[in-house]
C-alpha positions in Angstrom: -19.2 -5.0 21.4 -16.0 -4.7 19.2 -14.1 -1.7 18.7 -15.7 0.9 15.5 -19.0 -0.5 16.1 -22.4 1.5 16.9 -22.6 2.6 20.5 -18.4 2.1 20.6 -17.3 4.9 23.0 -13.6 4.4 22.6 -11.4 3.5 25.3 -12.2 2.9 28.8 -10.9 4.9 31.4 -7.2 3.3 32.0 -6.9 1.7 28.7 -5.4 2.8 25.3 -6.9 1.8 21.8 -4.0 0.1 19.8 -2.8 2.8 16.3 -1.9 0.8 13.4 2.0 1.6 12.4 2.3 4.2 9.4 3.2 2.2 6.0 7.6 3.8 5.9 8.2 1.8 2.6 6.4 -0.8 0.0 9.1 -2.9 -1.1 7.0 -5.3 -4.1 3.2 -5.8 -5.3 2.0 -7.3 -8.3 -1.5 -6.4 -9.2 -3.0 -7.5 -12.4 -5.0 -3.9 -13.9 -6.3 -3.0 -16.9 -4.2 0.1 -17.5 -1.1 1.2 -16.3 -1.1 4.6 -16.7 -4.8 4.8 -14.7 -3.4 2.8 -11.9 -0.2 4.3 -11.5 -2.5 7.9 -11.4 -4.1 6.3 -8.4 -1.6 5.1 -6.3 0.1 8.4 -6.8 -2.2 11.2 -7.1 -4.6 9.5 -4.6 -3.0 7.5 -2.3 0.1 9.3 -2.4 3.0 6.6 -3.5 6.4 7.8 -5.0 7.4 6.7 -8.3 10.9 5.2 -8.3 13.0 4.5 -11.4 12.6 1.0 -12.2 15.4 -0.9 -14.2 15.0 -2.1 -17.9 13.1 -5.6 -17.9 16.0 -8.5 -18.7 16.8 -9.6 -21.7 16.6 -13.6 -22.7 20.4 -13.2 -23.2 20.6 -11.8 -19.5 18.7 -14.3 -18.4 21.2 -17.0 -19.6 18.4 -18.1 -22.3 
């Protein structure tokens, strides 16, 4: 029987059931979504994320283009 399934009575007597580490920081994702203002409600109204200030996209003269 594997741990979280039916008839799963935790740890034995002895042992310790492994925690997953708390999430401290999300440094990059990329996620293609349909609109950015509904999935930037969801990540911070639901799950709780922090908006940071994000720098201007480069330019092509930036870029060296």
């Amino acid at each position: 029987m594997k741990p979280g399934e039916e008839g799963d009575k935790g740890p034995r007597e002895g042992e310790e059931r492994s925690r997953p580490l708390p999430m401290m920081a999300l440094n990059h994702v990329s996620r293609l979504c349909r609109s950015v203002e509904t999935s930037t409600d969801f990540y911070v109204n639901v799950l709780g994320f922090v908006l940071i200030e994000r720098p201007p996209p480069p330019t092509l003269k930036a870029l060296g283009i």
